[in-house]
C-alpha positions in Angstrom: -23.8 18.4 -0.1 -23.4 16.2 2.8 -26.9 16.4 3.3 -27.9 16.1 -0.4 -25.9 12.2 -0.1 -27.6 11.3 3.4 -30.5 11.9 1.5 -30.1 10.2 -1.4 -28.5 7.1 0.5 -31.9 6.8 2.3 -33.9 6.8 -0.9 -31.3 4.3 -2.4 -32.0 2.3 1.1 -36.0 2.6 0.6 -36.1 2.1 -2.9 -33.6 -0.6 -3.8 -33.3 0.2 -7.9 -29.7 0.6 -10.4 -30.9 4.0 -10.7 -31.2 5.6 -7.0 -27.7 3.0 -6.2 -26.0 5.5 -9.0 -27.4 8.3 -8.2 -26.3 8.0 -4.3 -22.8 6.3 -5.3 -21.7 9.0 -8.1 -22.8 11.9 -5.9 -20.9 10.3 -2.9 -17.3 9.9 -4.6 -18.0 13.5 -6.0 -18.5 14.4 -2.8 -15.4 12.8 -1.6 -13.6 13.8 -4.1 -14.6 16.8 -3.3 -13.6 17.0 0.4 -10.3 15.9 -0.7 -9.5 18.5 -2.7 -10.9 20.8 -0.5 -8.5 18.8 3.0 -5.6 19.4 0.2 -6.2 23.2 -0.1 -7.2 23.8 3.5 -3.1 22.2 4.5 -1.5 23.5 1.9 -2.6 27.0 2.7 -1.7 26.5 6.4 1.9 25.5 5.6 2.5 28.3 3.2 1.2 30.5 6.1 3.5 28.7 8.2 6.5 28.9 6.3 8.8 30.9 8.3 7.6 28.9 11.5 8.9 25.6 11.6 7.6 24.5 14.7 4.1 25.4 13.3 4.9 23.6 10.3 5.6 20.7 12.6 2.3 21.0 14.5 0.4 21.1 10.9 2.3 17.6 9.8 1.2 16.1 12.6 -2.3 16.4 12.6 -2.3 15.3 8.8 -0.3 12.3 10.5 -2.8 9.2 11.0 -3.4 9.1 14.7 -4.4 5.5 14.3 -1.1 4.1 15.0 -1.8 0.4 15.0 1.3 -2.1 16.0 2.0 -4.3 12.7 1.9 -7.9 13.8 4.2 -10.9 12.2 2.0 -13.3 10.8 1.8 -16.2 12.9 1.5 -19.0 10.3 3.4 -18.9 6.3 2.9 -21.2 3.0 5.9 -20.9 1.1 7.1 -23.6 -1.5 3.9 -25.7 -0.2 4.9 -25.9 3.0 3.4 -24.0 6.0 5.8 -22.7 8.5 4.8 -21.4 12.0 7.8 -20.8 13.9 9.0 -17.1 13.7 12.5 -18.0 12.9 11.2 -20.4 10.0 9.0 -17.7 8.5 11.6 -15.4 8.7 13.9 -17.8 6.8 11.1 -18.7 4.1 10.7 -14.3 3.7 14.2 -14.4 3.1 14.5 -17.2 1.0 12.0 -15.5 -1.1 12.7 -12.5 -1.8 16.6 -13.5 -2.4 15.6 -15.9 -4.9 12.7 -14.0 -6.6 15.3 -12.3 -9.2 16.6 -16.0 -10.1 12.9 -17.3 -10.4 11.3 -14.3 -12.3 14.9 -14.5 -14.9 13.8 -18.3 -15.4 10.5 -17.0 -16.9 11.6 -14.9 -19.5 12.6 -16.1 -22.5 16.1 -15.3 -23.8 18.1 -15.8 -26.8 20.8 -18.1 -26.1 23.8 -15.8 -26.0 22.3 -12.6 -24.1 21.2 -15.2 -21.4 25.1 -17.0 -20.6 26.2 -12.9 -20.6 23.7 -12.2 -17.9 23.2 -15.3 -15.9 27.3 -14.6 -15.3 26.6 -11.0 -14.0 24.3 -11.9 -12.1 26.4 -14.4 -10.5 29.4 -12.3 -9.5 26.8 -11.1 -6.5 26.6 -13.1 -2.9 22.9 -13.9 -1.8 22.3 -12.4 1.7 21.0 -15.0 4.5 19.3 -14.3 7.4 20.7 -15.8 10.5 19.9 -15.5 14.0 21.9 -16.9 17.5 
């Protein structure tokens, strides 16, 4: 099958039409598709073999695991509110800010019939905002 889509990629490659690009991408996610299901069955025999062995079971896990472990980075610049922030302690304020006001923001959207929204707005009330704040 592998072959099969190398092959038809190079046509598609040599003979630019709709027809050989649909022909070379529907095979391909079929064939992905198809190694996927077969990844799926290939583990979830192994840890049903392994299921009285938890160190194997462990070992298994782990080489499903992505080895690509890449460090996440904290962006180095923000817009938030039209204003661009590039000090980490700023953009960590703005984050907060954000996403402790975004209930208040996305409630001041909806439309609400007078007398559920006084009911609600005091519920929602009764709880403290959380604020980020560093020494």
């Amino acid at each position: 099958m592998i072959h099969k889509q190398h092959a038809l990629y190079r046509n598609r490659q040599r003979n630019k039409t709709a027809v050989n690009t649909q022909k070379h991408a529907t095979f391909r996610n079929k064939l992905n598709r198809k190694i996927k299901e077969e990844k799926k069955k290939d583990f979830t025999g192994r840890l049903e073999k392994a299921k009285q062995n938890p160190k194997q079971q462990a070992k298994i896990l782990k080489s499903i695991i992505s080895k690509n472990k890449q460090a996440r980075e904290s962006p180095t610049t923000i817009r938030y509110e039209d204003k661009i922030y590039t000090k980490p302690i700023d953009i960590a304020n703005a984050l907060n800010d954000h996403f402790i006001t975004i209930g208040k923001k996305i409630f001041a959207t909806i439309p609400h019939r007078q007398d559920q929204s006084n009911s609600i707005m005091m519920e929602t009330s009764k709880h403290p905002q959380f604020t980020l704040r560093h020494n």
